[in-house]
KEKE-3310 file (N, C-alpha, C; in steps of 0.2 Angstrom, whole numbers, plus 5000, padded with zeros to 4 digits):
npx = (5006:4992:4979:4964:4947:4931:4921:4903:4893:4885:4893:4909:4926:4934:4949:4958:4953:4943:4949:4962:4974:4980:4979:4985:4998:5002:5003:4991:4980:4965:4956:4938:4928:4912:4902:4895:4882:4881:4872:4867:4880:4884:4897:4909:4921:4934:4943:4952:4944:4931:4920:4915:4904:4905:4894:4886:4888:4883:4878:4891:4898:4913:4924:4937:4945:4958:4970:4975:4976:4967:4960:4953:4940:4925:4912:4895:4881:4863:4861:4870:4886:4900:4915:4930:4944:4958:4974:4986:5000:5004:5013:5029:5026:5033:5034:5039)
npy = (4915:4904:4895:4888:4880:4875:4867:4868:4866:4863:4867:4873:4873:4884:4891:4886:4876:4869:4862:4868:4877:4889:4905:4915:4924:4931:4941:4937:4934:4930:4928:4926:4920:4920:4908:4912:4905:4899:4901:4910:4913:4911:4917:4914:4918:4908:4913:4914:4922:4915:4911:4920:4930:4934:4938:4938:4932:4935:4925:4928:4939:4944:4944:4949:4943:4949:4936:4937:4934:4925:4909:4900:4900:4900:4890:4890:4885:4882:4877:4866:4874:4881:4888:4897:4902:4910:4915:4925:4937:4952:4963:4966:4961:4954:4936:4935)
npz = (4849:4850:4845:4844:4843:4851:4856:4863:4877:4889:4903:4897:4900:4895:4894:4906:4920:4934:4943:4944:4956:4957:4955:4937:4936:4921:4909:4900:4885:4880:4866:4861:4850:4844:4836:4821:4817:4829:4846:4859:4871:4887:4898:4913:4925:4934:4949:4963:4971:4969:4958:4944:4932:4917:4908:4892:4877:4858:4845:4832:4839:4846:4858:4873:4885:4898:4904:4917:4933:4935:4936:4927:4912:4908:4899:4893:4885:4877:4867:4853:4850:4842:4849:4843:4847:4856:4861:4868:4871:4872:4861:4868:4881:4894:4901:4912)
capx = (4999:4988:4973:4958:4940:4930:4911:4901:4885:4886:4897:4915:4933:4938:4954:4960:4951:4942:4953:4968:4975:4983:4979:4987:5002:5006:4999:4989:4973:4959:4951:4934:4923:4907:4900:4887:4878:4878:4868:4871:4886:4885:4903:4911:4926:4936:4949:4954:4938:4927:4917:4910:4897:4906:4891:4885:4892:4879:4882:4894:4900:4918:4926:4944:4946:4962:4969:4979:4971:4961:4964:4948:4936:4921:4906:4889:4875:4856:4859:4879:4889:4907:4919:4935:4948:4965:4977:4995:5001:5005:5020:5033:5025:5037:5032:5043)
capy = (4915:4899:4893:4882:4880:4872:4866:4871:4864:4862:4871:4869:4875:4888:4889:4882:4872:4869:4858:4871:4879:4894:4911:4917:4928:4933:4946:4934:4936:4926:4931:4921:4922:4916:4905:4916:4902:4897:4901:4915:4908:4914:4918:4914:4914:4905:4915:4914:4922:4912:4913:4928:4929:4938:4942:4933:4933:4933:4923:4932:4941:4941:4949:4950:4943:4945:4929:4938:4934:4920:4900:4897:4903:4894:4895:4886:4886:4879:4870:4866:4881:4881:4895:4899:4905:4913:4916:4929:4942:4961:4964:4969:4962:4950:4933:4934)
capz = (4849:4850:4842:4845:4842:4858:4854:4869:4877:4894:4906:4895:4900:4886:4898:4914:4924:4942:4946:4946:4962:4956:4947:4932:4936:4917:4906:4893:4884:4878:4862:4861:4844:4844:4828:4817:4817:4834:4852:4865:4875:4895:4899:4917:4926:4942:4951:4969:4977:4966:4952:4943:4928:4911:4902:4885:4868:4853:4839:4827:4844:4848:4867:4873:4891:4902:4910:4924:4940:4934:4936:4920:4912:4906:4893:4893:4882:4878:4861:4854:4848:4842:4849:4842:4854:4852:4867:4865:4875:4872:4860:4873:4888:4897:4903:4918)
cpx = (4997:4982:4970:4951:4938:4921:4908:4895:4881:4892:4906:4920:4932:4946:4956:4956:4950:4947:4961:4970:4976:4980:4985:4990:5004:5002:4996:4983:4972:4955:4944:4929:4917:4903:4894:4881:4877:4871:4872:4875:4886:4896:4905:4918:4928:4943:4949:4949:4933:4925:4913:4908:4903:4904:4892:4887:4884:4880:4885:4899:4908:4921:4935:4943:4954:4965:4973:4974:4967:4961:4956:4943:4931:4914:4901:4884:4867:4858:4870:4882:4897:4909:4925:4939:4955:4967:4984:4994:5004:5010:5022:5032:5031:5032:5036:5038)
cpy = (4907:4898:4889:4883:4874:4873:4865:4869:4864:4866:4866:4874:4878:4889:4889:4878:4873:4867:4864:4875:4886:4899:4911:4922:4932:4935:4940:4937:4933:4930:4925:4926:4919:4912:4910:4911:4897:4900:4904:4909:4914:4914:4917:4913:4911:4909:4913:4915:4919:4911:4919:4926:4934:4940:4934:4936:4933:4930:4930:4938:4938:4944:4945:4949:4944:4942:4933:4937:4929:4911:4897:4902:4900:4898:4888:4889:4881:4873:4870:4872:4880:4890:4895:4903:4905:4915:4919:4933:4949:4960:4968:4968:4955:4942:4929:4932)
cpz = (4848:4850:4842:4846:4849:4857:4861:4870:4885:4896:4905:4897:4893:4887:4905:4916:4930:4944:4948:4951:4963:4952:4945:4934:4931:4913:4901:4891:4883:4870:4859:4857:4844:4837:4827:4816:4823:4840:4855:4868:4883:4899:4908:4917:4934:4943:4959:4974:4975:4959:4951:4936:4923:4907:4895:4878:4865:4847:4835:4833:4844:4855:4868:4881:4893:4906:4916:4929:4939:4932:4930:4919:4907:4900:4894:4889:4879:4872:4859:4850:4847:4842:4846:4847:4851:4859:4865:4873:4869:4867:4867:4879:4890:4901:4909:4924)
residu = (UNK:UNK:UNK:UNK:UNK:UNK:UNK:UNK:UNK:UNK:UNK:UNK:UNK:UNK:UNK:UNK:UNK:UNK:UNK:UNK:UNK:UNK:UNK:UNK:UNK:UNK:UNK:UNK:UNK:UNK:UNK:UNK:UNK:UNK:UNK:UNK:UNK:UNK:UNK:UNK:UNK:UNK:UNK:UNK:UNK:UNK:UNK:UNK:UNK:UNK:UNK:UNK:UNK:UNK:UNK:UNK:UNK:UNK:UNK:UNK:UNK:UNK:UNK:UNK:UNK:UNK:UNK:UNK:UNK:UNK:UNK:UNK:UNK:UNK:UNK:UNK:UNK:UNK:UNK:UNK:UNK:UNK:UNK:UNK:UNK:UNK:UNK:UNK:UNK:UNK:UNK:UNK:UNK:UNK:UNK:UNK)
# end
């Protein structure tokens, strides 16, 4: 499991990046909490055919994305907002 907060204002990486080639082959997840005292967070991701729209968080909001199939997934907002984010995989899933 890995942990990190990522203060959001503009269209920021929460994981991966444009710049990446490849999706994500391996069962992870994403857990992304949104501050109780933040600003809606507009959720996206980038996989291989594009981008897609994942819906918005509200403060105090938190949502479970998972990364298979998916080279990032981003977040923007109007004023600045810190997310907390968490990334594991499954007991018992393999990362072969």
């Amino acid at each position: 499991m890995y942990t990190y907060a990522v203060k959001v204002r503009t269209k920021t990486y929460l994981w991966g990046s444009s710049g990446v080639a490849n999706d994500l082959n391996v069962p992870l997840l994403l857990v992304i909490h949104n501050d109780l005292w933040g600003d809606p967070i507009s959720l996206g991701s980038d996989a291989g055919a594009g981008q897609a729209s994942l819906g918005t968080l509200q403060p105090g909001e938190c949502w479970t994305v998972p990364l298979f199939g998916l080279r990032g997934v981003h977040a923007s907002c109007q004023a600045d907002s810190t997310l907390n984010c968490m990334i594991f995989t499954l007991p018992g899933s393999t990362l072969a």
